[in-house]
C-alpha positions in Angstrom: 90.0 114.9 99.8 93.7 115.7 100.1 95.9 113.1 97.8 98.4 112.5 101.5 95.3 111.7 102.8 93.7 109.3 100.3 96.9 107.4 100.1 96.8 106.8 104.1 93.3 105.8 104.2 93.4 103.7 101.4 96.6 102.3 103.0 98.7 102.4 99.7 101.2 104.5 101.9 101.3 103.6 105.5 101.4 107.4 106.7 100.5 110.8 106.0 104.0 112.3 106.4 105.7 109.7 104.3 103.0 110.2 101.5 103.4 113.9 101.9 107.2 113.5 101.1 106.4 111.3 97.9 104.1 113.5 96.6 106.1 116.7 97.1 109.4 114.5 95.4 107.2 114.2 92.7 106.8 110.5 92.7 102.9 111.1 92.7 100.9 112.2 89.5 97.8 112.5 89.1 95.7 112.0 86.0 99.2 112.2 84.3 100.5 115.4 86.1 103.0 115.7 88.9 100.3 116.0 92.3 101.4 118.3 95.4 100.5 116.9 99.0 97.3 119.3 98.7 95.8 118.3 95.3 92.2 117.4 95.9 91.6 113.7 94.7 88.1 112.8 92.8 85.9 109.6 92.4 87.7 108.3 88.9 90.9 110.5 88.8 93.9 108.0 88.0 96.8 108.7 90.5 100.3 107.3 89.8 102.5 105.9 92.7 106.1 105.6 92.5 107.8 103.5 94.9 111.4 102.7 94.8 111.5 99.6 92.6 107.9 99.8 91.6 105.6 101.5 89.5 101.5 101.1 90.3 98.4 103.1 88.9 95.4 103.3 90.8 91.7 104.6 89.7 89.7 106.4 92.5 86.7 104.3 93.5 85.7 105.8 96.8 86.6 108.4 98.6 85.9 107.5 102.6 87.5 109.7 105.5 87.5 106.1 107.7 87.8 102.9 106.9 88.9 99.4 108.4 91.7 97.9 107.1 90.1 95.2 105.1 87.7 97.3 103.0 90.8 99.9 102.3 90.9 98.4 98.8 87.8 98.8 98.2 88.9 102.5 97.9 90.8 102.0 94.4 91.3 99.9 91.7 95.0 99.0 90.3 95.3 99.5 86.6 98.9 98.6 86.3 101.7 97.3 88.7 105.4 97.4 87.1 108.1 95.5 89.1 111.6 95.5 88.4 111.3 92.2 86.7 108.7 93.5 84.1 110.1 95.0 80.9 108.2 98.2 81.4 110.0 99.2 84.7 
């Protein structure tokens, strides 16, 4: 599955064309490296998000082409989640 795609389903990035955008800024890595819109995701690969103020890392549980809403994070499993009032940020 496309990483856009992955982050829309699994709702960690409310649409496609935004998490296109991320991805191509470079904002996205995954399993450590900078991820295009069009990098295929796996079952276990680690994908980094970068949001404005925020920092999260994910682990790939499930990759589903549909789901509802509340079983979306049932998709992934957050390793790490950095704010701006953490010391890692």
């Amino acid at each position: 599955m496309r990483i856009d795609k992955f982050l829309k389903v699994s709702r960690i990035i409310k649409r496609r064309t935004v998490a296109k955008e991320i991805c191509n800024a470079g904002r996205i890595t995954l399993n450590g490296r900078p991820a295009k819109a069009g990098s295929e995701v796996k079952v276990g690969d680690i994908l980094g998000v970068g949001y404005a103020r925020r920092r999260m890392e994910v682990e790939v549980l499930d990759l589903s082409e549909t789901v509802r809403a509340t079983e979306a994070k049932l998709m992934y499993q957050v390793i790490s989640d950095s704010s701006p009032d953490s010391d890692d940020f």
